[in-house]
DRENFI-388309 format. One line per 4 residues: number of its first residue (from 1); their letters; for each residue x, y, z of C-alpha. Coordinates in steps of 0.001 Angstrom, whole numbers, always signed. Example, Ala and Ser with C-alpha at 12.3 -4.5 7.8 and 13.67 -1.06 7.14 Angstrom:
1> as> +12300:-4500:+7800  +13670:-1060:+7140
% end
This chain:
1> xxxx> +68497:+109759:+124158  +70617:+106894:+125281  +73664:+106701:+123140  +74653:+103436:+121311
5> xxxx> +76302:+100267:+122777  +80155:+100192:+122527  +79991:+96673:+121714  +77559:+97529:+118715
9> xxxx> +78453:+98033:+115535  +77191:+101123:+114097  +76650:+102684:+110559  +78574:+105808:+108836
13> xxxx> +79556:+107396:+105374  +82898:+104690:+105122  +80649:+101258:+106827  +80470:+99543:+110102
17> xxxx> +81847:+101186:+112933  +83382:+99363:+115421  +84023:+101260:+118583  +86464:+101105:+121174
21> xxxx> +85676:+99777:+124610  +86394:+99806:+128031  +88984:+97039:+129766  +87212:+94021:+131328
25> xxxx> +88003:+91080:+133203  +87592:+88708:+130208  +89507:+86797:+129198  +91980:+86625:+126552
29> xxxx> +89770:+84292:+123963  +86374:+85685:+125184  +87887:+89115:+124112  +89229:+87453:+120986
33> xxxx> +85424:+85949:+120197  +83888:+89196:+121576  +85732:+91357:+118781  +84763:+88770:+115656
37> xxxx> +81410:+88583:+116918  +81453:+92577:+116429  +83119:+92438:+112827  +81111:+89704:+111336
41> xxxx> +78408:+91570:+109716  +74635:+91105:+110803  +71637:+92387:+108603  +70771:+95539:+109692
45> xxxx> +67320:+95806:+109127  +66096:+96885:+112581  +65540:+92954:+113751  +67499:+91506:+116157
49> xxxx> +70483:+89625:+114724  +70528:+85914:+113799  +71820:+83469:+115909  +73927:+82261:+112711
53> xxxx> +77225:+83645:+112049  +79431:+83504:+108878  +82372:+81254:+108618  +85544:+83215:+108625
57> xxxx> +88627:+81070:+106432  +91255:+82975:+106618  +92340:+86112:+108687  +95227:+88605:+108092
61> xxxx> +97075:+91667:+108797  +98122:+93699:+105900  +100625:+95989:+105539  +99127:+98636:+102882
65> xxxx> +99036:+102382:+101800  +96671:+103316:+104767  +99300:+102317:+107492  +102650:+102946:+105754
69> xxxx> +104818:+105419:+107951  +106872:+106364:+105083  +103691:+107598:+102598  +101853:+109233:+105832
73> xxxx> +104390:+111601:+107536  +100801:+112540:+110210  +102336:+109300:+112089  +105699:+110598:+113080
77> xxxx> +105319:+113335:+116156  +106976:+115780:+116493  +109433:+115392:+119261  +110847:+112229:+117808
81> xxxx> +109019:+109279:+118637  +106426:+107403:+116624  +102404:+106716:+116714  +101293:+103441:+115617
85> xxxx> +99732:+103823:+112462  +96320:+101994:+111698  +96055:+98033:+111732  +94303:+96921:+108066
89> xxxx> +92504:+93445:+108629  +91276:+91288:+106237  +89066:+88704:+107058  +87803:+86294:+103994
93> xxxx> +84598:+84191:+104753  +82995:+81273:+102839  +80837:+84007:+100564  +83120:+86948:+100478
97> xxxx> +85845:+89264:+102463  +85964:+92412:+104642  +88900:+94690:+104826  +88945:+96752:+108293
101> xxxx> +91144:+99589:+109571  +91278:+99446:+113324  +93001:+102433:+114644  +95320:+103211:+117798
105> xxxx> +92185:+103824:+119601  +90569:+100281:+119416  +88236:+101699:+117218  +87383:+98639:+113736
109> xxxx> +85971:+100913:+110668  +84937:+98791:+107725  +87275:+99904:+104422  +85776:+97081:+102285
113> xxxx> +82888:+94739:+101871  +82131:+92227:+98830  +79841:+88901:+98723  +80077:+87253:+95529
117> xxxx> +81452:+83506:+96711  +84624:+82517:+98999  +87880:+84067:+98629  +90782:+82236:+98916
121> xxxx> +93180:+84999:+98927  +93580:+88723:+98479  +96186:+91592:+98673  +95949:+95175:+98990
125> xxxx> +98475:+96360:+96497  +101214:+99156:+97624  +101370:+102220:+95093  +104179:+100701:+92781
129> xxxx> +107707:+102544:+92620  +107746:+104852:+89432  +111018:+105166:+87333  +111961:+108019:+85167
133> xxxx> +111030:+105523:+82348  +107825:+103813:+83763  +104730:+105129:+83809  +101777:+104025:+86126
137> xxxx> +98954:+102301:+84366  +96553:+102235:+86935  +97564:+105757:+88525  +93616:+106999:+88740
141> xxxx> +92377:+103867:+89783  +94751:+103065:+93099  +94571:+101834:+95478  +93754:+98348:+93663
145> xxxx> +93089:+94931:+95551  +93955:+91608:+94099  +91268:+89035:+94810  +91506:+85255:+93992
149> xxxx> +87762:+83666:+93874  +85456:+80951:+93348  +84870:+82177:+90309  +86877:+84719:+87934
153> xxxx> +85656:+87666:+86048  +84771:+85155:+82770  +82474:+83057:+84808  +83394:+79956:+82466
157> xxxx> +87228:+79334:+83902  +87932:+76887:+86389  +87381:+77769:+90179  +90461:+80086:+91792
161> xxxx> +91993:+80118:+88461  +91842:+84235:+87798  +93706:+87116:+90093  +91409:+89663:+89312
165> xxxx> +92021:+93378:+90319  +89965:+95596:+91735  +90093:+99411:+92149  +89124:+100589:+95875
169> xxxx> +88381:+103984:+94547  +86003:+103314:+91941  +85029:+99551:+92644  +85395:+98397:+89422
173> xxxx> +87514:+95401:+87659  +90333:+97248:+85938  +92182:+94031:+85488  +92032:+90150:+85330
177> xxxx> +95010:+87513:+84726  +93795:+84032:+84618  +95913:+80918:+84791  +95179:+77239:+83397
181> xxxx> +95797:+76040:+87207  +94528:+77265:+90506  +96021:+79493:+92084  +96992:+79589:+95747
185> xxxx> +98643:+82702:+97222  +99284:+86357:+95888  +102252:+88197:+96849  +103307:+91987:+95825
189> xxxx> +105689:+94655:+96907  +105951:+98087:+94884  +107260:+96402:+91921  +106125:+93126:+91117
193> xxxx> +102496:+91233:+91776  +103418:+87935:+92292  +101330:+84366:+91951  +101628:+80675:+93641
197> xxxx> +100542:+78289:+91190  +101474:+74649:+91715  +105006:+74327:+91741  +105074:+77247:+89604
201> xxxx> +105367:+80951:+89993  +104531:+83692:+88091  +105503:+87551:+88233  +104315:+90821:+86945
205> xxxx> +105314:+94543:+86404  +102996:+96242:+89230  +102542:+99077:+86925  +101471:+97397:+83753
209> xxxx> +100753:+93945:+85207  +102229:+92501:+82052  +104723:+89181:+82708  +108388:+89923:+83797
213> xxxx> +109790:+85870:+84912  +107986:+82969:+85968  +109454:+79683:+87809  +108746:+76024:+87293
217> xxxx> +110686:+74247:+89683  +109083:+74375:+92814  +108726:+72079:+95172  +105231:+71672:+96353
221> xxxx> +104194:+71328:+100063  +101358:+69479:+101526  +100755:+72507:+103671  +99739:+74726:+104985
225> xxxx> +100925:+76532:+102232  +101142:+74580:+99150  +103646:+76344:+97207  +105486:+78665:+100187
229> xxxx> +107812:+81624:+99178  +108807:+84740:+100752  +108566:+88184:+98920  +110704:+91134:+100026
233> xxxx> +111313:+94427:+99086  +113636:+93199:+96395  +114373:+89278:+96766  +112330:+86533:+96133
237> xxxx> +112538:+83134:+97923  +111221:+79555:+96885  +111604:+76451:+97681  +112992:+74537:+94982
241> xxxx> +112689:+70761:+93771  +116322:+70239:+93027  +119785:+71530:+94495  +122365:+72383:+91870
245> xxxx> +125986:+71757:+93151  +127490:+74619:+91168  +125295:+77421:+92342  +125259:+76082:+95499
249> xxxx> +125631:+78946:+98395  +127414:+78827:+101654  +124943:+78350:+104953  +122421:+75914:+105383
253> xxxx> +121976:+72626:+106922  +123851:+69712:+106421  +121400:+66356:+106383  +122413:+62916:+106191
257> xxxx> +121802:+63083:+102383  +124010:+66667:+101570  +127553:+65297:+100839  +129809:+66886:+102296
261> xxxx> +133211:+69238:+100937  +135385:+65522:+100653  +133077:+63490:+99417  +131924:+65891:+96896
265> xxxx> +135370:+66060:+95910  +135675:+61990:+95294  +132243:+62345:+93508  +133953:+64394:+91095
269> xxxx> +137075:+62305:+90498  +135196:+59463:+90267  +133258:+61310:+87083  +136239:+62627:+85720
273> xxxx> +137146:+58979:+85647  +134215:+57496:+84198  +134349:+60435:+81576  +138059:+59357:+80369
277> xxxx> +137025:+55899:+80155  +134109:+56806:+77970  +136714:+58874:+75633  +139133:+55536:+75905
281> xxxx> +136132:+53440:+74732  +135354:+55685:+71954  +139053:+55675:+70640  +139044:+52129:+70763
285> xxxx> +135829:+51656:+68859  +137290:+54172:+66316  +140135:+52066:+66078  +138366:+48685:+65828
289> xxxx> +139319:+47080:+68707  +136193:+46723:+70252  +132829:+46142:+67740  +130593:+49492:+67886
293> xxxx> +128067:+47263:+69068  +129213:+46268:+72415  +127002:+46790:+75298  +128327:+49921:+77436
297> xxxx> +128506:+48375:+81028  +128682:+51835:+82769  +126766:+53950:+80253  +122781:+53000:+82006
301> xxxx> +124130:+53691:+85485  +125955:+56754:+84761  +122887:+58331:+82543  +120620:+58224:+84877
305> xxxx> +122930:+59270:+87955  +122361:+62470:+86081  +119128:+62907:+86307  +119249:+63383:+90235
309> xxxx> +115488:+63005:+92016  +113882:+65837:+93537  +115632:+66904:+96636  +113148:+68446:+99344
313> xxxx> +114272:+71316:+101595  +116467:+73523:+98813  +115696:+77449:+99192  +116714:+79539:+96215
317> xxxx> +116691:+83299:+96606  +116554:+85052:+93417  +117193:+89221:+92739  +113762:+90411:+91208
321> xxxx> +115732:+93236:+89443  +118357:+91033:+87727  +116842:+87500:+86717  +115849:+89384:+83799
325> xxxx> +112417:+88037:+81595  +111305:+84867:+81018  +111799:+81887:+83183  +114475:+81374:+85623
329> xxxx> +115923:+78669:+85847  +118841:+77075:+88280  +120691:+74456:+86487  +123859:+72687:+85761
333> xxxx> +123969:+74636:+82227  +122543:+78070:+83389  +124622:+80861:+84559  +122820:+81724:+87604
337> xxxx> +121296:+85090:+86394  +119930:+86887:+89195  +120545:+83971:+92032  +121419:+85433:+95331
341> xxxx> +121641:+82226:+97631  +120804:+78343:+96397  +121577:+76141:+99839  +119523:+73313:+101714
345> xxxx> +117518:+74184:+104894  +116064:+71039:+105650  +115612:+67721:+104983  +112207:+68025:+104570
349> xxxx> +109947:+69528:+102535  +109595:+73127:+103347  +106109:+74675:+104579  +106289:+78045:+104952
353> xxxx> +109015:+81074:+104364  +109404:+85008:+105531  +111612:+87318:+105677  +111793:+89229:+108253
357> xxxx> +112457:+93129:+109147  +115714:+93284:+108520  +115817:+91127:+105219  +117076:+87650:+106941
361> xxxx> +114891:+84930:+105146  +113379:+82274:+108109  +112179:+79152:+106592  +109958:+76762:+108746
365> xxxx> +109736:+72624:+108153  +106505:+71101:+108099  +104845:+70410:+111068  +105294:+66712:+111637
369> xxxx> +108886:+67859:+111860  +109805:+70533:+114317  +112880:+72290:+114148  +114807:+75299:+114658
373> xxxx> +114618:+78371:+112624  +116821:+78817:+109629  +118568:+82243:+108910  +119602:+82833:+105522
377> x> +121820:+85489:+104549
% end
């Protein structure tokens, strides 16, 4: 009996096989279509396959329980050097999402398969961090998956407005948050799930999924990622619509509209003098020497110099563990709970953010303006 095709994907007790072939002369993007072609599921009913394929959205490598070193000692050998542990892939189409595993070996095996409309994002959530006073909700029911859809778990709320939570052990909806706005991206580490709303972001305990913080002062993007922040082990970092002189960090870029150390001095002389004036003025009209009713010539001016526009480009990094509950918020009257770094990184809006390996936050400008990489902190 001939055995089965390399290139064919194959049934077993966990889904579609994938297997691992030989080395050919293809080329880099024929191998590239060759191995979607393979993961993009066919009806297996003994006919051939149709000619159609489905429309993949959005692809991604996630970083999950199944291919963490430090939760699966079997990856470290013995005489101290390291195996790769298993890529996860997730691959959302326009009726659904797949989840694969594709190990060392070249071998894909399907982990997870659901068709019920397009997904427009979804996480695989690590197993949270416990405390001595915490206890795990959802401890029977892990691994879960967060899944943002067409449609939420209601069926009446506006489309991509519900993060609802699955558990990949039982397959069952053990949880659903919905929002009055779409949302775009879902973020999570072992203590927080987090949400991208509209200039708006919202946080929750990973073991009880009940609100810690949310933010309201983003600065929205045009894209590719509408509402880009960067989610570390521990810090958070958005972009945000306004910089705040006082909590401003050191680092960062310089544009033609950041004042610089001088001319932020003069700016502050120059209030100092317009606020002694006002407290002249005031005197005076106390003491009758000018009616009560006189116009203020510097008052319009100087009230709405305060309200200062929108400035694009501002990062804020905030301390998950230490802004506390609530919202945070970065102004001229707040202390600065929980702010690690507030500085400008460019002078345009910002697209996209990461940190990377060894905690440095990069932040990218959007593509119509190309420049270099910003590290922060």
């Amino acid at each position: 009996m001939a055995s089965d095709s390399p290139r064919r994907p194959s049934r077993c007790a966990g889904g579609v096989l994938v297997r691992a072939q030989a080395a050919t002369e293809q080329s880099y993007m024929e191998s590239v279509v060759t191995f979607l072609q393979d993961v993009v599921p066919q009806a297996y009913t003994g006919a051939p396959p149709a000619d159609e394929k489905e429309k993949i959205i959005w692809v991604r490598f996630e970083k999950a329980d199944i291919n963490d070193t430090a939760r699966n000692p079997e990856f470290m050998e013995l005489h101290s050097g390291t195996t790769d542990p298993p890529l996860c892939l997730m691959i959302g189409y326009t009726d659904g999402m797949q989840i694969w595993s594709i190990s060392l070996a070249g071998e894909a095996q399907e982990l997870f398969s659901v068709r019920h409309g397009p997904v427009r994002t979804a996480r695989i959530l690590p197993t949270p961090h416990i405390s001595p006073l915490k206890i795990d909700n959802f401890a029977d029911k892990r691994p879960l998956l967060g899944v943002c859809k067409s449609t939420g778990s209601s069926g009446t709320s506006p489309p991509y407005c519900c993060a609802d939570l699955y558990s990949l052990r039982t397959g069952e909806m053990v949880k659903s948050i919905q929002f009055k706005t779409p949302i775009y991206d879902l973020h999570c580490n072992k203590h927080i799930l987090v949400v991208s709303l509209q200039e708006k972001i919202a946080a929750f305990d990973s073991c009880t999924f009940t609100k810690k913080f949310f933010v309201t002062s983003c600065y929205p993007c045009t894209g590719p990622s509408l509402n880009p922040i960067a989610l570390g082990s521990r810090w958070l970092a958005y972009a945000e619509n306004k910089l705040i002189r006082c909590h401003q960090s050191r680092g960062g870029a310089c544009g033609d509209n950041a004042q610089s150390y001088t001319a932020t001095v003069i700016s502050a002389a120059k209030t100092l003098k317009t606020g002694l004036t006002m407290v002249g003025k005031v005197v005076t009209q106390l003491a009758g020497t000018i009616p009560a009713g006189t116009p203020d010539e510097e008052g319009t001016p100087h009230s709405l110099s305060r309200r200062s526009p929108h400035n694009p480009g501002v990062v804020t990094i905030i301390d998950t563990h230490n802004v506390g509950e609530g919202q945070v918020l970065v102004s001229e009257d707040s202390d600065g709970e929980g702010v690690v770094a507030h500085f400008p990184a460019h002078d345009k809006p910002i697209s996209c953010m990461q940190f990377n390996p060894s905690g440095k936050s990069q932040t990218h400008p959007p593509p119509q303006k190309k420049k270099g990489i910003l590290d922060a902190l």
